[in-house]
VOTOR-748841 format. One record per residue (C-alpha): residue in one letter; residue number from 1; x, y, z. Coordinates in nm, 4 decimals, padded with zeros to 6 digits. Example, Ala and Ser with C-alpha at 12.3 -4.5 7.8 and 13.67 -1.06 7.14 Angstrom:
2
 resn resi        x        y        z
    a    1  01.2300 -00.4500  00.7800
    s    2  01.3670 -00.1060  00.7140
% end
This chain:
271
 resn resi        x        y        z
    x    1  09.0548  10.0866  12.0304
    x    2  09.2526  09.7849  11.9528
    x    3  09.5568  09.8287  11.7288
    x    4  09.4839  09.7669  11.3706
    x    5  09.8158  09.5772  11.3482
    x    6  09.7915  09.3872  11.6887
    x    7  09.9603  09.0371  11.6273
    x    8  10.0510  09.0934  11.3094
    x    9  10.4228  09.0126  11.3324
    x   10  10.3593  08.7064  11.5652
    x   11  10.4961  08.3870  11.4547
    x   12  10.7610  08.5550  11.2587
    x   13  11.1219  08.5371  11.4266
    x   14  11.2458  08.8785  11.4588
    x   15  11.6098  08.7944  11.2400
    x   16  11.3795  08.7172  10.9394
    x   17  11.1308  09.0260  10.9894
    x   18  11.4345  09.2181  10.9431
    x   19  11.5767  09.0570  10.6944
    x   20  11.2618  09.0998  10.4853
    x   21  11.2453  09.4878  10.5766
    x   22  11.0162  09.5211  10.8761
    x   23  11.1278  09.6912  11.1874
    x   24  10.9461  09.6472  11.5126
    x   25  10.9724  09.7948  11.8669
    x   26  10.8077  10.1619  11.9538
    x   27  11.0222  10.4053  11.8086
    x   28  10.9441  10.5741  11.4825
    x   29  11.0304  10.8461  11.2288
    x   30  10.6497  10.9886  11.2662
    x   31  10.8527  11.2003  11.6359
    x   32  11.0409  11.4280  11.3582
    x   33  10.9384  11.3531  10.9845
    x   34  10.6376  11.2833  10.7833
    x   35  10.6356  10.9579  10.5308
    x   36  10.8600  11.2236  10.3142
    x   37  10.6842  11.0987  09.9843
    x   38  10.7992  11.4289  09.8071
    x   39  11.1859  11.3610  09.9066
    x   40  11.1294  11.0202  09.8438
    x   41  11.0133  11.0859  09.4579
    x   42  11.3101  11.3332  09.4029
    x   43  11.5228  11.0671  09.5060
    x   44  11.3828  10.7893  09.2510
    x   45  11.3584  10.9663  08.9948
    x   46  11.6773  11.0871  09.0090
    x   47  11.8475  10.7849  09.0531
    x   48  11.6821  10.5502  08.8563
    x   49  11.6561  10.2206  08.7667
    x   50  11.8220  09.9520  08.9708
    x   51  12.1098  10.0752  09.1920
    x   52  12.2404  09.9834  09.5282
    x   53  12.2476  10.1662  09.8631
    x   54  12.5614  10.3699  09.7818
    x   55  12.3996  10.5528  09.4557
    x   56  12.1089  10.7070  09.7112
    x   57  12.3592  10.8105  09.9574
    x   58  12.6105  10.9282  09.7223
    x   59  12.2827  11.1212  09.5220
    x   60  12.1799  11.2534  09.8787
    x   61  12.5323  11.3269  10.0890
    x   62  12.6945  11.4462  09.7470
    x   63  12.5406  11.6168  09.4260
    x   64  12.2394  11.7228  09.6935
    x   65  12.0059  11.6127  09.4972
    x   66  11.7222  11.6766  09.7736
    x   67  11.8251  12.0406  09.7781
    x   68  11.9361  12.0612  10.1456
    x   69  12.1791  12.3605  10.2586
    x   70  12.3922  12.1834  10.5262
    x   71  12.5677  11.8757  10.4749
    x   72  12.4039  11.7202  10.8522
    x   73  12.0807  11.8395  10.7317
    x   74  12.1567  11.6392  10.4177
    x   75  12.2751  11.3772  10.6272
    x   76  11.9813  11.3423  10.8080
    x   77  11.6915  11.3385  10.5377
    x   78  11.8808  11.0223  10.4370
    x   79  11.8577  10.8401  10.7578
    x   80  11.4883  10.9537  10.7801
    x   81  11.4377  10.8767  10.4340
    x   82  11.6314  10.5144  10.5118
    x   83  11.4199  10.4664  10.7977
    x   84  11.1222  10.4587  10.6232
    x   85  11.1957  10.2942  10.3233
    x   86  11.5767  10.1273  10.3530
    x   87  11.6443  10.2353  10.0175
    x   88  11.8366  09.9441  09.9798
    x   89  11.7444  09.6722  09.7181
    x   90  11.9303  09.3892  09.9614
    x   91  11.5920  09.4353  10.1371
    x   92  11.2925  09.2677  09.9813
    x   93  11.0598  09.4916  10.0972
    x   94  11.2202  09.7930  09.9349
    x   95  11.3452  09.6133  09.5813
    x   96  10.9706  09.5119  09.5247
    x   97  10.8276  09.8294  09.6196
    x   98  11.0544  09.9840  09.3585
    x   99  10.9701  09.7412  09.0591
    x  100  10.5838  09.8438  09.1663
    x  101  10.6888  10.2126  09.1507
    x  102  10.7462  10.3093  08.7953
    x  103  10.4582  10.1463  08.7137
    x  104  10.2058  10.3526  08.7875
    x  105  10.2537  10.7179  08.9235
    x  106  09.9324  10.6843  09.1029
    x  107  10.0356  10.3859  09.3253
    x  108  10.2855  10.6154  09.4383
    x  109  10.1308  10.7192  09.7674
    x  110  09.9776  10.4270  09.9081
    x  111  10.3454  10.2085  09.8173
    x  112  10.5222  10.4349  10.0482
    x  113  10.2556  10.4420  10.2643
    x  114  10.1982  10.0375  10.2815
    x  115  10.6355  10.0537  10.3015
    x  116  10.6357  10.2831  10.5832
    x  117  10.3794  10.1249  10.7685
    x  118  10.6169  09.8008  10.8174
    x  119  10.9045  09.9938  10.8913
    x  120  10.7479  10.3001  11.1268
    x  121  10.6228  10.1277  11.4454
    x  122  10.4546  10.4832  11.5661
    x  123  10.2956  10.5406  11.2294
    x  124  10.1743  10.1720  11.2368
    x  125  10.0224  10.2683  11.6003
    x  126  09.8271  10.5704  11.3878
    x  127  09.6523  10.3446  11.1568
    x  128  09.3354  10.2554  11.3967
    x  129  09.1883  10.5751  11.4113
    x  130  09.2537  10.6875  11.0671
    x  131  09.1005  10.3552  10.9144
    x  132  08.7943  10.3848  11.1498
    x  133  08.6998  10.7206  11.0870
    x  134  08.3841  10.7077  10.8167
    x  135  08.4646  10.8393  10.4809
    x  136  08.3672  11.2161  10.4894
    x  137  08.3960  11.2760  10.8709
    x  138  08.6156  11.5141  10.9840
    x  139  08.9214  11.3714  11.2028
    x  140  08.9213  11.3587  11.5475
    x  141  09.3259  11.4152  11.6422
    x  142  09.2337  11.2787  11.9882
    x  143  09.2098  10.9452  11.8826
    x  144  09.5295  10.9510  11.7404
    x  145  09.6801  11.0592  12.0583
    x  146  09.5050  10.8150  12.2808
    x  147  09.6473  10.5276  11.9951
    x  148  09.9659  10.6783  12.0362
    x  149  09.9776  10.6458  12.4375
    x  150  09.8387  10.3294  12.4210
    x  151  10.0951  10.2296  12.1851
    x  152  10.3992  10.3512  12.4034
    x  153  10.3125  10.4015  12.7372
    x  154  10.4687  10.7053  12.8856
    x  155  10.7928  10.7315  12.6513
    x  156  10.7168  11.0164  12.4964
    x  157  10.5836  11.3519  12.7097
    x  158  10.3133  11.5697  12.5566
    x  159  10.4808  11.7652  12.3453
    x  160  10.6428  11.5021  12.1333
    x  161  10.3063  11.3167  12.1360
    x  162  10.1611  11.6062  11.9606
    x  163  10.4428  11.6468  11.7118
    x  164  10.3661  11.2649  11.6331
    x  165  09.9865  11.3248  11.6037
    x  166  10.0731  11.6537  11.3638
    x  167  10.3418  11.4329  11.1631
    x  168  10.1174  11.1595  11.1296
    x  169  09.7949  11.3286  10.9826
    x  170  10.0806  11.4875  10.7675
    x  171  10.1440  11.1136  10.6097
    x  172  09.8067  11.0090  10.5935
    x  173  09.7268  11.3126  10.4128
    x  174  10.0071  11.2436  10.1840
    x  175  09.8681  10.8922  10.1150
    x  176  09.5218  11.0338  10.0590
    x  177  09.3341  10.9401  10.3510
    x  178  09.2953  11.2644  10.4691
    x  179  09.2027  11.6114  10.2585
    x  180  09.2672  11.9329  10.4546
    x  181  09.4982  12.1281  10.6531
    x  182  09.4111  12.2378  11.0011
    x  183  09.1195  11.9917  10.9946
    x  184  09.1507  11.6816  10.8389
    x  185  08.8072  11.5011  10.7106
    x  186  08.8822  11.1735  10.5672
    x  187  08.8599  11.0654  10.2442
    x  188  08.8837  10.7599  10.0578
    x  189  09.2403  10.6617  09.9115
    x  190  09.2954  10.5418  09.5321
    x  191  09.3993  10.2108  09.5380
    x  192  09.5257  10.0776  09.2020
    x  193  09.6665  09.6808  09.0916
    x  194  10.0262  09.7699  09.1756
    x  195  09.9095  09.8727  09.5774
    x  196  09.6728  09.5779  09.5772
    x  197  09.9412  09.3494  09.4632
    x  198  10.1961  09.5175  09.7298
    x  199  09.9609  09.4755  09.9971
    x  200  09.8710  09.1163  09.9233
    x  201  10.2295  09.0200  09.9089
    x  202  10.2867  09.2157  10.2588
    x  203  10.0591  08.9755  10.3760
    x  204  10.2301  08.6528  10.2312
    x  205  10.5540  08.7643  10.4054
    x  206  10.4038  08.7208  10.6977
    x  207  10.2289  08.4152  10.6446
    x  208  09.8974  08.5035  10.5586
    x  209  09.7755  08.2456  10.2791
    x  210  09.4686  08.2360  10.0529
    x  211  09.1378  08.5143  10.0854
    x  212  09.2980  08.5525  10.4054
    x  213  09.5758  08.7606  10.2193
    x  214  09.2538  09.0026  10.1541
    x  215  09.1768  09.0567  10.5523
    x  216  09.5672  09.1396  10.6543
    x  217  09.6112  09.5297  10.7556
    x  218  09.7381  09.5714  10.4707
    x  219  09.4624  09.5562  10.2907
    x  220  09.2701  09.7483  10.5740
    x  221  09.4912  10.0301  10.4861
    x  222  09.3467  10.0240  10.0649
    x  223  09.0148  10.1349  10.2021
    x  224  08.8591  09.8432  09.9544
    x  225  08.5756  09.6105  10.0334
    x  226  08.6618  09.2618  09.9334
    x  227  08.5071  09.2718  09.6199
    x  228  08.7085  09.5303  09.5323
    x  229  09.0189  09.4083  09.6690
    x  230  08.9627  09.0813  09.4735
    x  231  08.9185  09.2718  09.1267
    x  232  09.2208  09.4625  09.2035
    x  233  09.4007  09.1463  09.2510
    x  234  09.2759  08.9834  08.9297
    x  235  09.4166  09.3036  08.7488
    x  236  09.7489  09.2914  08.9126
    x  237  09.6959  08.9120  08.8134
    x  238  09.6675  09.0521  08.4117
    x  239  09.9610  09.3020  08.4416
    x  240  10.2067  09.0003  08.5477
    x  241  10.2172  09.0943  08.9426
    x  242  10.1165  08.7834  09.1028
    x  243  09.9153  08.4449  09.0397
    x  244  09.5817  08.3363  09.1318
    x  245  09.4341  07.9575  09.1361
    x  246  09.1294  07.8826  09.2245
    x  247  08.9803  07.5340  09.2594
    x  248  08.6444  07.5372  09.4339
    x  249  08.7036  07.7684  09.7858
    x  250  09.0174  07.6816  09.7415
    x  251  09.2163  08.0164  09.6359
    x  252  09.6101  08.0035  09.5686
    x  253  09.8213  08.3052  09.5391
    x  254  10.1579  08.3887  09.4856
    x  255  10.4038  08.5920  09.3699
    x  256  10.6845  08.4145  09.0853
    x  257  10.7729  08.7332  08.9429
    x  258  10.7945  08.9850  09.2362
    x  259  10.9664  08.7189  09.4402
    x  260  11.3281  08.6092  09.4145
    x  261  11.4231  08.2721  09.5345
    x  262  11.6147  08.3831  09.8015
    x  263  11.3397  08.5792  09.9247
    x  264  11.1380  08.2264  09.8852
    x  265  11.4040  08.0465  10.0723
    x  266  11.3444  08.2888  10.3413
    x  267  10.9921  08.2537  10.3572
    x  268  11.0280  07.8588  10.3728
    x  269  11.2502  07.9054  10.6741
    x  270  11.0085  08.0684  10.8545
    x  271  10.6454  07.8640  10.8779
% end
C-alpha cells in the first residue's frame, strides 16, 4: 500500500518545511504518546489567547496545569505535547491552528489531528490504512503494522512496532476515525469550515494551487468527497477563513487573513 503522503514534501527545501512547522525524517511521538488531544485542550484553555512559547512551558513545568505528579513527568508531556504541535506561535503552522481553534469546539479533533500529521512522521506513515478502510469495517491492525515497517525499515523491533500500532489507533480514535476499544471499526470523521480551511491551507504551504488544494492528503484525511470539500470551503469562505475566485475552470484560493506576510514571504521563497 503506497503511503498516503508519498511525495508530499518534495520540492520544498527542508529549512523552509521547518520553518513553516513540518518535521520530516522517521521518528515520531506515535513510539510513546497518542496525539494527546485531552492534554492539549487543558493546555489552551488554560492559557488562552495569544501567548508565546514561555506561557505553555511556564503553565506546564510550573503551576502543573496538566496535573502531572513529578516534575520529569511534567517535563516530558511538554516535549511530547511540543512535538506534536510546537506550541509556539513563531511557527505558522501552530499560530493558525490556534486562531482556527476557538472557533469551533468541534474542529477540535481533526486540527490536531491535520497538525500532528505534519509534525509526526510515524503517525503520517499510519494514515494509509486508516483512510482505506470502508466506513463501517472493522480495523485490521495488521495493516497498520505492515505501513509502519514499510515506513521505517527495521528501526524499530516488534515490540515498539506494536506500541506504535496501539498509540496510533489511540489518535485516530481521538480524531474520530475510529469508534471502539479493543476493536476499532471505522467511522466517518466530522469535518467542519475551520478543518476544511486548515487542510486547504496545509496544502498551499506546500505548493498545491487551485482544486488541486482539494486532492492534497490533507484533505484525504476529512473523509469528504469533493463536493463536500468544496461546500466546506465556500463556508470557511463566508466565516472570513480564506478566498475563493473563480473565473471559468479557473479556481483561485488563498488565505489574506490566516496568512501573515512573513509567512507569504516565505512561501514566495520557495516555488
Amino acid at each position: 500500500m503506497q503511503s498516503l503522503f508519498s511525495g508530499t514534501f518534495n520540492g520544498v527545501p527542508s529549512r523552509t518545511l521547518s520553518a513553516m512547522g513540518f518535521r520530516l525524517g522517521d521518528k515520531g511521538t506515535q513510539t510513546s504518546r497518542t496525539i494527546m488531544l485531552e492534554e492539549l485542550q487543558l493546555l489552551l484553555a488554560i492559557v488562552p489567547g495569544k501567548v508565546d512559547a514561555a506561557a505553555y512551558e511556564a503553565a506546564a513545568l510550573e503551576d502543573n496545569c496538566l496535573g502531572k505528579r513529578t516534575a520529569a513527568t511534567r517535563r516530558l508531556t511538554l516535549q511530547r505535547l511540543s512535538e506534536l504541535y510546537a506550541l509556539n506561535p513563531q511557527v505558522p503552522l501552530f499560530r493558525i491552528m490556534h486562531d482556527l481553534w476557538g472557533m469551533s469546539e468541534n474542529s477540535r479533533p481533526l486540527l490536531a489531528l491535520l497538525l500532528a500529521l505534519a509534525r509526526d512522521p510515524l503517525l503520517r506513515a499510519t494514515a494509509s490504512p486508516v483512510i482505506e478502510t470502508p466506513i463501517g469495517k472493522e480495523f485490521a491492525r495488521q495493516s497498520m503494522t505492515d505501513a509502519l515497517k514499510e515506513a521505517v525499515g527495521d528501526r524499530l523491533n516488534d515490540s515498539t512496532l506494536d506500541k506504535v500500532v496501539r498509540n496510533a489507533s489511540s489518535s485516530w480514535t481521538q480524531s474520530g476515525h475510529f469508534q471502539g476499544r479493543a476493536r476499532k471499526f471505522r467511522q466517518q470523521a466530522q469535518a467542519t469550515p475551520m478543518a476544511c480551511a486548515f487542510a486547504l491551507l496545509i496544502g498551499y504551504l506546500l505548493g498545491k494551487r487551485g482544486p488541486l488544494l482539494f486532492e492534497t492528503p490533507w484533505c484525504r484525511v476529512l473523509d469528504l468527497a469533493a463536493g463536500d470539500a468544496a461546500e466546506l470551503a465556500h463556508d470557511a469562505k463566508r466565516m472570513g477563513l480564506l478566498e475563493i475566485k473563480q473565473s471559468g475552470a479557473i479556481v483561485d484560493i488563498s488565505f489574506p487573513q490566516l496568512l501573515t506576510e512573513k509567512d507569504r514571504e516565505l512561501i514566495h521563497g520557495s516555488y
